[in-house]
C-alpha positions as CSV (number, residue, x, y, z in Angstrom):
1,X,2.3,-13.1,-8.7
2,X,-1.2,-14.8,-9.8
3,X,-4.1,-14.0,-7.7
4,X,-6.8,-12.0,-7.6
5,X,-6.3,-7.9,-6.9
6,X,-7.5,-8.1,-3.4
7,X,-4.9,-10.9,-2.8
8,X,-2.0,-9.2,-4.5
9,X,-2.7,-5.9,-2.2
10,X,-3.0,-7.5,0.6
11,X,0.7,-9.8,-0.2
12,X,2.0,-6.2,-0.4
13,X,0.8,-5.0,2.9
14,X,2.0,-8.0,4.5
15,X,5.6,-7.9,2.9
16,X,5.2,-3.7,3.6
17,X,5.2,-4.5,7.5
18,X,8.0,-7.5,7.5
19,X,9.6,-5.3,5.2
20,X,10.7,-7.9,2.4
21,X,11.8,-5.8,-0.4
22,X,12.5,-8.8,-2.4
23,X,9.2,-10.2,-2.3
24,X,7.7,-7.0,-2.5
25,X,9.3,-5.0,-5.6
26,X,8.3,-8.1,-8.6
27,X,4.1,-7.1,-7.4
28,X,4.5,-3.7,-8.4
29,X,4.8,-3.1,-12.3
30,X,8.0,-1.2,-13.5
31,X,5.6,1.8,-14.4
32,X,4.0,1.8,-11.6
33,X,3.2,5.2,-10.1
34,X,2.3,6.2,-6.1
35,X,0.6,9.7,-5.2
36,X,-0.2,10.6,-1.5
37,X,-0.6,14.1,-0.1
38,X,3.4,14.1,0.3
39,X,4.5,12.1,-3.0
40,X,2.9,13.6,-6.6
41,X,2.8,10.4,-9.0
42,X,6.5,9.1,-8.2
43,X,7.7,5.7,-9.5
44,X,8.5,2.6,-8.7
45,X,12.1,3.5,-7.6
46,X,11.1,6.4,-5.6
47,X,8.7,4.8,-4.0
48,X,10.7,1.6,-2.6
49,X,13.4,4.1,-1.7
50,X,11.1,7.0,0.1
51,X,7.7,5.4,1.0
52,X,8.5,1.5,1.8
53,X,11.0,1.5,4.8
54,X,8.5,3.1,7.0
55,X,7.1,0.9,8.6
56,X,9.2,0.8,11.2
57,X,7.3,3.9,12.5
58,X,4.1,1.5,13.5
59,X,3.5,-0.3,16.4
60,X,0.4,-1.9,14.7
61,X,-1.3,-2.0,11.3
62,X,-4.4,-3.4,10.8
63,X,-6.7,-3.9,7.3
64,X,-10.1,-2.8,8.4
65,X,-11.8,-3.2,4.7
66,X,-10.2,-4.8,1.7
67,X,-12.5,-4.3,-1.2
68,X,-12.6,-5.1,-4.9
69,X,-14.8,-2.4,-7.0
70,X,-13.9,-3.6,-10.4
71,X,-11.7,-5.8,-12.0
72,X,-8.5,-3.8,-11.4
73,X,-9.3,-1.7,-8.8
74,X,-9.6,-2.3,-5.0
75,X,-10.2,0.2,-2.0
76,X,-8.3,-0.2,1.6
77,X,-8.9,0.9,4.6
78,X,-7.0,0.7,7.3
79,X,-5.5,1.8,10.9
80,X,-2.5,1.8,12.4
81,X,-0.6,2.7,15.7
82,X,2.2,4.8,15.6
83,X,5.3,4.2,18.7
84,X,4.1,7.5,19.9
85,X,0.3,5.7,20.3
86,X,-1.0,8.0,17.6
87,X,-3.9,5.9,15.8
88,X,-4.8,7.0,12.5
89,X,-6.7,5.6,9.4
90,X,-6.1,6.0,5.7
91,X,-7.6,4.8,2.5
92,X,-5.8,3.8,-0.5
93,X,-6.9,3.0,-4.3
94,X,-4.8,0.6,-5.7
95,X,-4.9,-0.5,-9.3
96,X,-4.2,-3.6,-10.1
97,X,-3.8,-5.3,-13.7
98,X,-2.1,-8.2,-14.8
99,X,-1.3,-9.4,-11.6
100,X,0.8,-6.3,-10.8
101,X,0.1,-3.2,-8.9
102,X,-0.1,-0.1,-11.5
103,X,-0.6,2.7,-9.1
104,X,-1.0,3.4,-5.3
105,X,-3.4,6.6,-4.7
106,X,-3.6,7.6,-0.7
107,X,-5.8,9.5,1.5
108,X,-4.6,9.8,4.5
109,X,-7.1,10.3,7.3
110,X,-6.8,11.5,10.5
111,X,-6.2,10.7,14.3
112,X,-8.9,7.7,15.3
């Protein structure tokens, strides 16, 4: 995909929730690497197998802050709802160069 980071992470937030793998997988390079306070540095296969069908677990996500720092790396913050009515907020750092995501790091937060 061409764009600028902040467009590429937010194409993969949106294809997260409708949960388009196919348009999804070709943003994310094939090194690519995710770490959250459950995952330590797991691939690209890993993640698309553990971490991307979730999101049937929300009622609601929204992107509170999009924001680019430098040329490859952008913060988000967001909310979301779980069907239980849980709202929580995380914050990710995503790298992004060549027009693919490198790396996912996540915070997660806690209830709103």
């Amino acid at each position: 995909m061409t764009g600028s980071p902040t467009s590429i992470v937010e194409a993969a937030f949106q294809y997260y929730r409708a949960q388009d793998h196919d348009a999804a997988v070709v943003l994310y390079a094939d090194d690519f690497s995710f770490t959250s306070p459950q995952d330590d540095h797991i691939g690209k296969a890993a993640f698309f197998e553990r971490c991307f069908p979730t999101a049937n677990r929300f009622k609601e996500q929204r992107l509170l802050h999009v924001t680019p720092v430098d040329q490859e790396l952008v913060f988000v913050c967001y909310e979301y709802e779980l069907l239980s009515g849980e709202r929580h907020r995380n914050v990710e750092m995503i790298t992004v160069r060549d027009g693919l995501i490198r790396e996912v790091q996540v915070f997660f937060g806690g209830k709103v």
